[in-house]
MIDOSE-1310 file (N, C-alpha, C; in nm, 2 decimals, decimal comma, always signed):
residues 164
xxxx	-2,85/-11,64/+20,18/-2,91/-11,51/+20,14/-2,94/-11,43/+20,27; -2,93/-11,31/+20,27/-2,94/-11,21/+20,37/-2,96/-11,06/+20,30; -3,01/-11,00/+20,37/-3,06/-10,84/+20,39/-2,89/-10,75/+20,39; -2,94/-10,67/+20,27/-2,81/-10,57/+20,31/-2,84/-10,45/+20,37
xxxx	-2,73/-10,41/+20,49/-2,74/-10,29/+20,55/-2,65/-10,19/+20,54; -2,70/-10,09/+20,47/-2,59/-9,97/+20,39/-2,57/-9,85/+20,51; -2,39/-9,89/+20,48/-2,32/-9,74/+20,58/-2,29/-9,69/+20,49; -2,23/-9,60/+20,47/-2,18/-9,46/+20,37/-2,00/-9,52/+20,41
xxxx	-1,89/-9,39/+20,43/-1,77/-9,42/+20,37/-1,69/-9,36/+20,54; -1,58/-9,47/+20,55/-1,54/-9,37/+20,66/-1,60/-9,43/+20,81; -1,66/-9,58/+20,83/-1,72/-9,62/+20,91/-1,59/-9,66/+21,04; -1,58/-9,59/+21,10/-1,41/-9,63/+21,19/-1,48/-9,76/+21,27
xxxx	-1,35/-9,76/+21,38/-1,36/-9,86/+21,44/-1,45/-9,83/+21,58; -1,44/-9,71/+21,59/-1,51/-9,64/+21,75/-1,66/-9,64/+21,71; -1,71/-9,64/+21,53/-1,85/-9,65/+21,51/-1,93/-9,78/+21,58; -1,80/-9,88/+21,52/-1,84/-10,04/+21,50/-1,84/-10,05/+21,66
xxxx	-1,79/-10,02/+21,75/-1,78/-10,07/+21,89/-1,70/-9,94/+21,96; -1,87/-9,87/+21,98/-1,85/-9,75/+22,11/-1,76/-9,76/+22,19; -1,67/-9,61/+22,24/-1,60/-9,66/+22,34/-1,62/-9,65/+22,44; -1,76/-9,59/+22,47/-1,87/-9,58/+22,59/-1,91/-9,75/+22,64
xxxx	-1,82/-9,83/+22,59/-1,88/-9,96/+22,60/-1,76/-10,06/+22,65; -1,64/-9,95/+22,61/-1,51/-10,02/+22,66/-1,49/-10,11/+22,75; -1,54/-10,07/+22,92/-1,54/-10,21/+23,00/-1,59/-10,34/+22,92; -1,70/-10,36/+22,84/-1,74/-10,49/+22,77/-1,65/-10,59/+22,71
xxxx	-1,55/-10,49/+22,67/-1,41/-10,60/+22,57/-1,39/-10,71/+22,62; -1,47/-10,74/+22,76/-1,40/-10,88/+22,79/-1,52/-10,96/+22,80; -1,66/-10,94/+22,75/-1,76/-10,98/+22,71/-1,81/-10,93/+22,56; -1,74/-11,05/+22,44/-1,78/-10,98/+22,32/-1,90/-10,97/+22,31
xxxx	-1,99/-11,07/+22,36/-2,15/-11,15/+22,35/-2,21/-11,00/+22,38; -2,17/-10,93/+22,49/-2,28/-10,86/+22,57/-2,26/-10,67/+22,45; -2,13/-10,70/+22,43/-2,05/-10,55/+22,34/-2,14/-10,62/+22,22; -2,14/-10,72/+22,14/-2,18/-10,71/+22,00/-2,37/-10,67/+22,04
xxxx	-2,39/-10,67/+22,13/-2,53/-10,58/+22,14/-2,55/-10,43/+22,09; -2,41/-10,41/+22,10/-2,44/-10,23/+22,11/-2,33/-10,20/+21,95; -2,32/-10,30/+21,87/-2,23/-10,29/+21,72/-2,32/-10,19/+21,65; -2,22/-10,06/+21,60/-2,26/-10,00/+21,51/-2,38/-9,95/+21,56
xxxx	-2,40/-9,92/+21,65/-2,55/-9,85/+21,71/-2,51/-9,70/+21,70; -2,41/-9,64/+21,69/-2,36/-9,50/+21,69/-2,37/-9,45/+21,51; -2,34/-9,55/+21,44/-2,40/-9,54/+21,33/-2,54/-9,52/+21,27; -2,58/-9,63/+21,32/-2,73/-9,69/+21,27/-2,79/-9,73/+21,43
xxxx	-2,90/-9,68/+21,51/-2,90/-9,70/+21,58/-3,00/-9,83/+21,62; -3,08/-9,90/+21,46/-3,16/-9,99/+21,49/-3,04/-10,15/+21,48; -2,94/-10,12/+21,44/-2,85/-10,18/+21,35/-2,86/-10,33/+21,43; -2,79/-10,29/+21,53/-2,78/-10,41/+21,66/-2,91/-10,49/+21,72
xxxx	-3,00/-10,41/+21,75/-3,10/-10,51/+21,78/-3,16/-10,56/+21,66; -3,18/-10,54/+21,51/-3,31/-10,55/+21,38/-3,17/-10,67/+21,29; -3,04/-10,64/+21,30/-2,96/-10,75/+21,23/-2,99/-10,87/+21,21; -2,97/-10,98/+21,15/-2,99/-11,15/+21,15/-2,90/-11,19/+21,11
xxxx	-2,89/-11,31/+21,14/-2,80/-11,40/+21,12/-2,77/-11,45/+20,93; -2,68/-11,39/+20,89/-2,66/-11,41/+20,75/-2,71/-11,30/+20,67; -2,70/-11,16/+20,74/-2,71/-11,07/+20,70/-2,59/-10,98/+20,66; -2,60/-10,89/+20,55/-2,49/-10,84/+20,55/-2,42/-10,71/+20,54
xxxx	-2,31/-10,70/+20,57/-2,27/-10,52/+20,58/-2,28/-10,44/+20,47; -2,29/-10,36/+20,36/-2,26/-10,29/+20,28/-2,24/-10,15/+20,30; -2,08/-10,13/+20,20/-2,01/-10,03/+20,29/-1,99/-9,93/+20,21; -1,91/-9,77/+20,19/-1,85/-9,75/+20,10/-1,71/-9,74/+20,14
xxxx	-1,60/-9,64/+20,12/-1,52/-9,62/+20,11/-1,43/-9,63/+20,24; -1,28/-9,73/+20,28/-1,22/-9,74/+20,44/-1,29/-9,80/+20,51; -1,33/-9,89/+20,49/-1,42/-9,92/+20,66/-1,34/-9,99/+20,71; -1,37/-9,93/+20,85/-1,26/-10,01/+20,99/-1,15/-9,94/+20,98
xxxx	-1,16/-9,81/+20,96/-1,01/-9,73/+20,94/-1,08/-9,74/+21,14; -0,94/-9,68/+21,17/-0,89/-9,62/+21,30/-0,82/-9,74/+21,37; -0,87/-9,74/+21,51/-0,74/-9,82/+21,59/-0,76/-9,95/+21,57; -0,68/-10,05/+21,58/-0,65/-10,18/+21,54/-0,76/-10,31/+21,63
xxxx	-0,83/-10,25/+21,70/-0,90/-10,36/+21,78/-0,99/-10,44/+21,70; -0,92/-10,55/+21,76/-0,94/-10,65/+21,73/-1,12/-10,75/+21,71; -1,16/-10,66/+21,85/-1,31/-10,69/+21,88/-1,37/-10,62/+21,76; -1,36/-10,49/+21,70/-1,49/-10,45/+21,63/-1,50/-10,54/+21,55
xxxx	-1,40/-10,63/+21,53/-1,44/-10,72/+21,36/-1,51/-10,85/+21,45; -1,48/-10,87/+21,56/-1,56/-11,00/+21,63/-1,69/-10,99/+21,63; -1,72/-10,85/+21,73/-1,86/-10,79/+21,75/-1,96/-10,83/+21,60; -1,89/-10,74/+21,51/-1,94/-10,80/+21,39/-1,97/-10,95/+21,35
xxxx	-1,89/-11,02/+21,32/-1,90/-11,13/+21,34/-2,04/-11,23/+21,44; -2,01/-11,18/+21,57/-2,10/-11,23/+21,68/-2,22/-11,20/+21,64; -2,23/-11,05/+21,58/-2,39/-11,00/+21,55/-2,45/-11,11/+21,46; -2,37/-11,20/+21,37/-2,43/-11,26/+21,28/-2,38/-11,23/+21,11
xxxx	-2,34/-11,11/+21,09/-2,32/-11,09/+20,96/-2,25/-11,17/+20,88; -2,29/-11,19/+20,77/-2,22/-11,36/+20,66/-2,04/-11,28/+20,59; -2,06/-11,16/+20,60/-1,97/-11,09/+20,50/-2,01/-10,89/+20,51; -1,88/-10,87/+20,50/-1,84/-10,74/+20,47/-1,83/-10,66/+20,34
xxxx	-1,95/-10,60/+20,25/-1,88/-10,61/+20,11/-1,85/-10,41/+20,16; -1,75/-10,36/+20,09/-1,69/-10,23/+20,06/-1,63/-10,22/+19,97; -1,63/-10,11/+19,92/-1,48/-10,00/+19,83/-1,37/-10,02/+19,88; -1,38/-10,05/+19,95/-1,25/-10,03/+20,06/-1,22/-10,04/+20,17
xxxx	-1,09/-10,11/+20,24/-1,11/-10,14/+20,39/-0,97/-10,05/+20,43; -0,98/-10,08/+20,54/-0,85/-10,00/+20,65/-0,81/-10,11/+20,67; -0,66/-10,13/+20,64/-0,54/-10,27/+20,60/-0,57/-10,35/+20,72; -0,57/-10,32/+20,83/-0,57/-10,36/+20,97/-0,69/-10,47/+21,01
xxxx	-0,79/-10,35/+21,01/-0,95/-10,39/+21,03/-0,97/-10,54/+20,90; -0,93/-10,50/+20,79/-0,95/-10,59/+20,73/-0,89/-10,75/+20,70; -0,72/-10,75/+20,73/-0,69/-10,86/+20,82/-0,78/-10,93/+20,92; -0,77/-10,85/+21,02/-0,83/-10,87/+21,15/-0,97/-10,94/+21,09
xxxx	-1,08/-10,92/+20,99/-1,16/-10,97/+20,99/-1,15/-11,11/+20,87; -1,05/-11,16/+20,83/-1,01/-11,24/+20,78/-0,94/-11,36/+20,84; -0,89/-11,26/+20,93/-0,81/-11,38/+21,06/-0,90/-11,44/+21,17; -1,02/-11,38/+21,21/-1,14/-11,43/+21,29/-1,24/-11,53/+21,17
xxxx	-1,20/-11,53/+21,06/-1,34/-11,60/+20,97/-1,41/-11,51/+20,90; -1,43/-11,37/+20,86/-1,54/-11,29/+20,87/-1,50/-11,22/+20,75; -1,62/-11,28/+20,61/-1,51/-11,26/+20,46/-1,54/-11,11/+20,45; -1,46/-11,02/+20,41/-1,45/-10,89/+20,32/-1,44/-10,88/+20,20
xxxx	-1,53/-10,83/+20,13/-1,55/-10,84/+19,99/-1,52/-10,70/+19,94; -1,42/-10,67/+19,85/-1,40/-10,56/+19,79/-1,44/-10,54/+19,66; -1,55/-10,45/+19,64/-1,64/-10,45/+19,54/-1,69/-10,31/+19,50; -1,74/-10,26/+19,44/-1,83/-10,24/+19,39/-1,99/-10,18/+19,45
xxxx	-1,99/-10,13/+19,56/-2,15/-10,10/+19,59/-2,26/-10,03/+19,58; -2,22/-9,97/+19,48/-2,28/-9,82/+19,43/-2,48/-9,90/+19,39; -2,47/-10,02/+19,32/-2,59/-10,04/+19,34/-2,65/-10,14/+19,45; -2,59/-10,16/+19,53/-2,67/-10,23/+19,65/-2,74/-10,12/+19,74
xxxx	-2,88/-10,13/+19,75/-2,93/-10,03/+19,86/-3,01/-10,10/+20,00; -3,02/-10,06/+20,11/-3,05/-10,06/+20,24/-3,15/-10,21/+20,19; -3,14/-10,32/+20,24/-3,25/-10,43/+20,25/-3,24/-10,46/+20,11; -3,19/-10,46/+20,01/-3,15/-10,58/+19,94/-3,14/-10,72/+19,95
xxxx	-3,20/-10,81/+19,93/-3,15/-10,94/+19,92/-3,04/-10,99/+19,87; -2,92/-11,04/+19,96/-2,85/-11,08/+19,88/-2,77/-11,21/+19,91; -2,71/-11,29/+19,81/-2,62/-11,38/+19,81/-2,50/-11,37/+19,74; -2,34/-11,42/+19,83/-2,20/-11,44/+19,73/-2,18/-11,57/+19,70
xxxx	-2,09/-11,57/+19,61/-2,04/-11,72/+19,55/-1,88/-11,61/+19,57; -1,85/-11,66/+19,66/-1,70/-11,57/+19,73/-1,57/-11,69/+19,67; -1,61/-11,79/+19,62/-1,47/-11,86/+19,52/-1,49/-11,82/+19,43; -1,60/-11,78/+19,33/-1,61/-11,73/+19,17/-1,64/-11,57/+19,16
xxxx	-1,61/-11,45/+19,28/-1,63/-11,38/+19,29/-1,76/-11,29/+19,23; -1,87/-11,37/+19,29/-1,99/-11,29/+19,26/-2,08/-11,21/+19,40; -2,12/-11,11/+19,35/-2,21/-11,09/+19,49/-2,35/-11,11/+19,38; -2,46/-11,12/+19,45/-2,59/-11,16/+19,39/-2,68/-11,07/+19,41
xxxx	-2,76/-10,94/+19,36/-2,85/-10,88/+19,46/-3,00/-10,93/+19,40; -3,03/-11,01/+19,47/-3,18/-11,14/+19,40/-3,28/-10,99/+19,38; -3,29/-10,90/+19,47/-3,40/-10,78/+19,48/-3,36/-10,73/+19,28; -3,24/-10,69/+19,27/-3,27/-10,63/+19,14/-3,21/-10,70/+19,03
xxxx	-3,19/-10,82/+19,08/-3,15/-10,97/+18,96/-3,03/-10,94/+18,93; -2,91/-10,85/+18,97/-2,78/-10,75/+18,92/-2,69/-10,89/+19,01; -2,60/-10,88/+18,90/-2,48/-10,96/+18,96/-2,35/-10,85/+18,94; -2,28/-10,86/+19,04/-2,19/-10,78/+19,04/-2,05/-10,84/+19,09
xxxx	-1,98/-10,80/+19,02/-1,80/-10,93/+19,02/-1,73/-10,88/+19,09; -1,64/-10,89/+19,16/-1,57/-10,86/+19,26/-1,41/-10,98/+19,18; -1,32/-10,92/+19,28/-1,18/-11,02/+19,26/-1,18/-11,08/+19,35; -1,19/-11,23/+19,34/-1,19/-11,34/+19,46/-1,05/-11,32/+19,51
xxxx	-1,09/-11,37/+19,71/-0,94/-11,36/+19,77/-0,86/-11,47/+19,74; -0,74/-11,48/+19,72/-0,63/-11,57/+19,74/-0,67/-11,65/+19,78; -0,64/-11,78/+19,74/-0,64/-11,91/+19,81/-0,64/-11,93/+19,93; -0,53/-11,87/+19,94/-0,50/-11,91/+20,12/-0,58/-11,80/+20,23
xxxx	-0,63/-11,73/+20,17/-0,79/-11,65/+20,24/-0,89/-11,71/+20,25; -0,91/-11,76/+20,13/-1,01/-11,82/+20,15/-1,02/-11,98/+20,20; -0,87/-12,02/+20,20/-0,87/-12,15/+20,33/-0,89/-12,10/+20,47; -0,86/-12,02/+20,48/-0,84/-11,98/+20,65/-0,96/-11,94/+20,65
xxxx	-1,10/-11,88/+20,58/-1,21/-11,83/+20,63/-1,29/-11,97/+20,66; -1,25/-12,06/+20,53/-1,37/-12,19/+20,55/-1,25/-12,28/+20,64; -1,15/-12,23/+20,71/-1,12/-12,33/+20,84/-1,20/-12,25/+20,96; -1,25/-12,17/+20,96/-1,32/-12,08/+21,06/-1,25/-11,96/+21,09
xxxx	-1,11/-11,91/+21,07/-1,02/-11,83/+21,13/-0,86/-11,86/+21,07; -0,79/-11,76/+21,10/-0,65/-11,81/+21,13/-0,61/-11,90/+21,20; -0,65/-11,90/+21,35/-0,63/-12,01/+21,45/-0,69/-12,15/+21,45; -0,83/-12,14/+21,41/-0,85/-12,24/+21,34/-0,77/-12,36/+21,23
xxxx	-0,71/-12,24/+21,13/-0,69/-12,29/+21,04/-0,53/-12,33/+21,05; -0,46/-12,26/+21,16/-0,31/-12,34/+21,22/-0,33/-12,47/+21,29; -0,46/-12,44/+21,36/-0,47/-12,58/+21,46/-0,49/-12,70/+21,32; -0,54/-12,65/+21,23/-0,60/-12,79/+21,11/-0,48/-12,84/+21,04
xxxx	-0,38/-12,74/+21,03/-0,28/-12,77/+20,88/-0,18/-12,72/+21,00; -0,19/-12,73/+21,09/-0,03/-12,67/+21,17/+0,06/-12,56/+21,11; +0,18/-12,52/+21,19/+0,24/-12,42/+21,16/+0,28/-12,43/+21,01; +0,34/-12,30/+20,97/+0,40/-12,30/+20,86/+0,56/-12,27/+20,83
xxxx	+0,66/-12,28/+20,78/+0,80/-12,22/+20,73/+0,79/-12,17/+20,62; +0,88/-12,09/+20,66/+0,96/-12,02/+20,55/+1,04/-12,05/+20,48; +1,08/-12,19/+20,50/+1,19/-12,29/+20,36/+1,08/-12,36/+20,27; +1,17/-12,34/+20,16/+1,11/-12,40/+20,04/+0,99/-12,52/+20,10
């Protein structure tokens, strides 16, 4: 269970990780300090561990870096729920471990309590007892988040082919 924190629609990649902060990319630890502070500026320091994003419409449109979805990640967040992601951003946070839930968030507001059941597609908001269904990811999404990642989840079950 974790606290939801509401962005509006359209949250890019330059929100998630300033580019005033660009030397850091080679320190995610020290960049996921400053996540989404151009947004929300308490966001970064007041976040917890098992907290989570709620989004509306595109998030993670813009350029393909790979850190904004880490920074995320590092900050602690359990899950991404949105209307909608940017194709890229939202791989990218799939292949690090970091579930995206495409849902529904018209009633989740700022500090919510909430919990998913991300195989039976539910998000939980315990604050106003509302369950709200989403379409669970593919199987093989959701092997590769609970292997920790992509890479992770090549190192466990090895490569794959393309023959039968």
């Amino acid at each position: 269970m974790g606290r939801a924190w509401r962005f509006g629609d359209n949250i890019s990649t330059d929100l998630i990780a300033p580019g005033r902060y660009f030397h850091l990319r080679s320190n995610l630890n020290e960049l996921a300090k400053h996540v989404l502070e151009d947004a929300r500026a308490e966001f970064a320091t007041q976040v917890k561990k098992g907290d989570f994003i709620v989004a509306g419409e595109n998030f993670g449109l813009g350029s393909s870096r790979e850190h904004a979805a880490r920074i995320i990640k590092i900050a602690g967040i359990k899950a991404i729920l949105a209307k909608s992601f940017a194709r890229i951003f939202f791989r990218n946070c799939i292949n690090i471990g970091l579930p995206c839930i495409i849902c529904n968030t018209d009633k989740i507001d700022d500090g919510d309590e909430l919990d998913i059941d991300i195989e039976r597609g539910i998000v939980i908001d315990k604050t106003k007892n509302i369950k709200i269904n989403f379409n669970p990811l593919p199987r093989i999404m959701l092997k590769i988040l609970e292997d920790g990642g992509l890479i992770e989840h090549l190192k466990k079950h090895g490569g794959f082919s393309l023959e039968g």
